[in-house]
N, C-alpha and C positions, 0 to 999 in steps of 0.2 A: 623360248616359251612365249607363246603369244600374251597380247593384253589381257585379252580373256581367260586365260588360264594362269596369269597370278594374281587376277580377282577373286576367282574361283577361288583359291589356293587360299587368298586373303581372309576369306569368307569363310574358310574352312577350319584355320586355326581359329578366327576370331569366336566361331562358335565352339569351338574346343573349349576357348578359355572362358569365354562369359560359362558354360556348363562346368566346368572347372570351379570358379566361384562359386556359384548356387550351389554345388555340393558342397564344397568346404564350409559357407556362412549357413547350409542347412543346418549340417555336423555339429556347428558349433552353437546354431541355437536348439537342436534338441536336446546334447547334452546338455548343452549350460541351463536349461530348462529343467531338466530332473537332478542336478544337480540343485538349481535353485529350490526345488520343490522338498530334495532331501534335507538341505538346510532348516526349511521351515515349518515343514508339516513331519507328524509321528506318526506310523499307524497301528490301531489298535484293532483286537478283536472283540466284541462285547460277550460276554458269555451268559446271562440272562435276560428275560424280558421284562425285565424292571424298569428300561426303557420304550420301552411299545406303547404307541405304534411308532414314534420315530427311529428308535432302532430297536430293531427285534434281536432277538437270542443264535448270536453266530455272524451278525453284520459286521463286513469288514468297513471301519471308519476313519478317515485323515482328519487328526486333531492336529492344528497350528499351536506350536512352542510359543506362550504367553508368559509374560509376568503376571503373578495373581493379583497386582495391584490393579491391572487393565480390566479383572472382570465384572461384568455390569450385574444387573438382575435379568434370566430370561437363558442366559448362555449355559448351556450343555458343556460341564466340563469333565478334565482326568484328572484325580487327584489321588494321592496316597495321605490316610490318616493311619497312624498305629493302632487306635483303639476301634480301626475297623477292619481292621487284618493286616493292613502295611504291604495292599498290593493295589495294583490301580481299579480305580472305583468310577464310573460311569452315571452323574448325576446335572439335573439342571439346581442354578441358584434360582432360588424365587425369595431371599430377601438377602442384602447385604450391611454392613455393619452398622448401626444406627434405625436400623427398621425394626418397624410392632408386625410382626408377622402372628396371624390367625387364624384356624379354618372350624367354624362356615359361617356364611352371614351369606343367606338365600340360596344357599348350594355351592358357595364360591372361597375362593381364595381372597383374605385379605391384608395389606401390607398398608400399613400407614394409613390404617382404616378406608384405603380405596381398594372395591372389589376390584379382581384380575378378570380379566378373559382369557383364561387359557386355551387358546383352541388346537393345542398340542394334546389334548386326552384324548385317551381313545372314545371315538363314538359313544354317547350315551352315558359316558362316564362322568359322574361329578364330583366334584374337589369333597365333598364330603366326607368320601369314603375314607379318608385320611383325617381324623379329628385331632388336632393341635390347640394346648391350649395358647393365650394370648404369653408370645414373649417378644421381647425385645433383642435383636442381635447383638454381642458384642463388639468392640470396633474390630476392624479388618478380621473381619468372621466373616461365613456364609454360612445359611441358612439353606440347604438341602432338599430337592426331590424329586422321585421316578415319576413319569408319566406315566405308568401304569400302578396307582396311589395304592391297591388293592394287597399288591405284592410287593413293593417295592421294600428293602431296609433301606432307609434312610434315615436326615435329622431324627425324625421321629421313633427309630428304634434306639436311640443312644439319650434320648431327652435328658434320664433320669445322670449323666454324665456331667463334667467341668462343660461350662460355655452351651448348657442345655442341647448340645447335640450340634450343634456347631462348627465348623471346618475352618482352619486358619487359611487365610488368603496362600501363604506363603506354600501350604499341602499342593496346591493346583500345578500340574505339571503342561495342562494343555488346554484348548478350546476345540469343542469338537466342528468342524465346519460342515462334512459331508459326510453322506455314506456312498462308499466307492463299492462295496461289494453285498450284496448285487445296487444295482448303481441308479440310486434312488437320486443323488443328486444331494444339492447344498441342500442343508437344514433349512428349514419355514421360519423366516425372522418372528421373532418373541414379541408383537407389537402390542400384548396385552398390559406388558411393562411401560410402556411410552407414556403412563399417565401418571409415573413418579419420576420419568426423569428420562437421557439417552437410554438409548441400548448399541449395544455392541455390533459393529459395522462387517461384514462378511472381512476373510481373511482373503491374499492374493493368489486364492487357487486358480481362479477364473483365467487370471492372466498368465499365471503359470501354464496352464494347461492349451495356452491361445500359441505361449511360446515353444511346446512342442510341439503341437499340429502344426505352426507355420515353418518350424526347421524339416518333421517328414516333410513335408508338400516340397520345400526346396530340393532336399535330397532326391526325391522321387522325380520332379521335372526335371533338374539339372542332370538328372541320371539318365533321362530319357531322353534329351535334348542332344546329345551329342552322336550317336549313331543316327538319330533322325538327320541331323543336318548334315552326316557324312552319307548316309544314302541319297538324300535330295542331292547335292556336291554330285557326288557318281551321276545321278540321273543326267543333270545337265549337262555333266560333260557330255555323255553319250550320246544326247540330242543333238549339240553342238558338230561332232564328229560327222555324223551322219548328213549334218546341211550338205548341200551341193556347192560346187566350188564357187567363188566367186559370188556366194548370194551374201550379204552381211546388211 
């Protein structure tokens, strides 16, 4: 075998195997991608429009596995209470334990006598439509409610209850991040909250999701990589063949 045909030849496995790898390290980042994604996110189906317009009735949604001790004011979460059926319930916190939560003071929500901007209602809607009188949250309680205040049962349907309507941190099984179906994308950060304190930092779907598409795209070039460079291999050799004797 001439020089040039165990370069060729060199050339040939080498790109066998670097496409070899790219599919095996795609493999294992898109699994380990939805794997990591099953580990951390639930997902739920909403079944009314008690949250609209951020989730409407039927949205399929990836809520991140929290402790309820991590939730701030502002976050959309899933919780189960008994004395609201003891099935998963779909609501945001807008005050947490230690807060004077009130509504209205000029149309608005207010917490610790500072108005809210809520700019999660629906169009035209204002915090009114929901009248709560002045209470104070119990500790590690939340304080309850739907973006669409009109229809919503929430804190305010349970008031006359222990902890006036009130939800234990501990009830919280999730934080809602996105809605995946139809695929509206991550939730609108709560920044109307920012004027009593943090809020609650997006969960790692982003990067989840960065490490799926980066293991397809591996799987997909390294897949394609290797017939490419064994046709190219054939081509040259046949060019090769064909010189005329003695030209090099």
């Amino acid at each position: 075998m001439s020089g040039t045909g165990r370069t060729k030849e060199g050339r040939g496995r080498l790109g066998s195997m670097l496409s070899g790898l790219a599919v095996a390290l795609g493999c294992v980042l898109f699994v380990g991608g939805f794997a990591w994604g099953a580990i951390v996110y639930k997902p739920y189906t909403v079944p009314t429009d008690s949250m609209s317009p951020t989730i409407a009735a039927g949205d399929r949604v990836l809520a991140q596995r929290v402790d309820g001790a991590h939730i701030e004011r502002g976050d959309v979460v899933v919780f189960r209470q008994k004395t609201w059926g003891n099935m998963p319930i779909v609501k945001r916190v807008v005050a947490i334990g230690g807060d004077t939560v009130a509504c209205c003071t000029d149309g608005k929500l207010t917490v610790d006598g500072k108005k809210i901007d809520e700019t999660y209602l629906p169009p035209g809607q204002v915090a009114e439509l929901k009248q709560i009188p002045t209470i104070t949250v119990p500790k590690d309680r939340l304080f309850l409610l739907g973006d669409e205040r009109s229809g919503s049962l929430d804190s305010t349907a349970h008031l006359t209850e222990a902890f006036s309507g009130t939800v234990a941190r501990g009830a919280v099984d999730a934080r809602v991040d996105a809605v995946v179906w139809p695929m509206n994308g991550m939730l609108a950060r709560p920044t109307g909250f920012q004027v009593l304190g943090p809020i609650s930092s997006p969960g790692p779907l982003r990067p989840i999701l960065g490490v799926i598409v980066a293991g397809a795209v591996l799987v997909m070039v390294g897949g394609a990589y290797g017939p490419i460079a064994q046709r190219a291999a054939r081509r040259r050799g046949s060019a090769v063949r064909r010189e005329p004797a003695g030209v090099r």
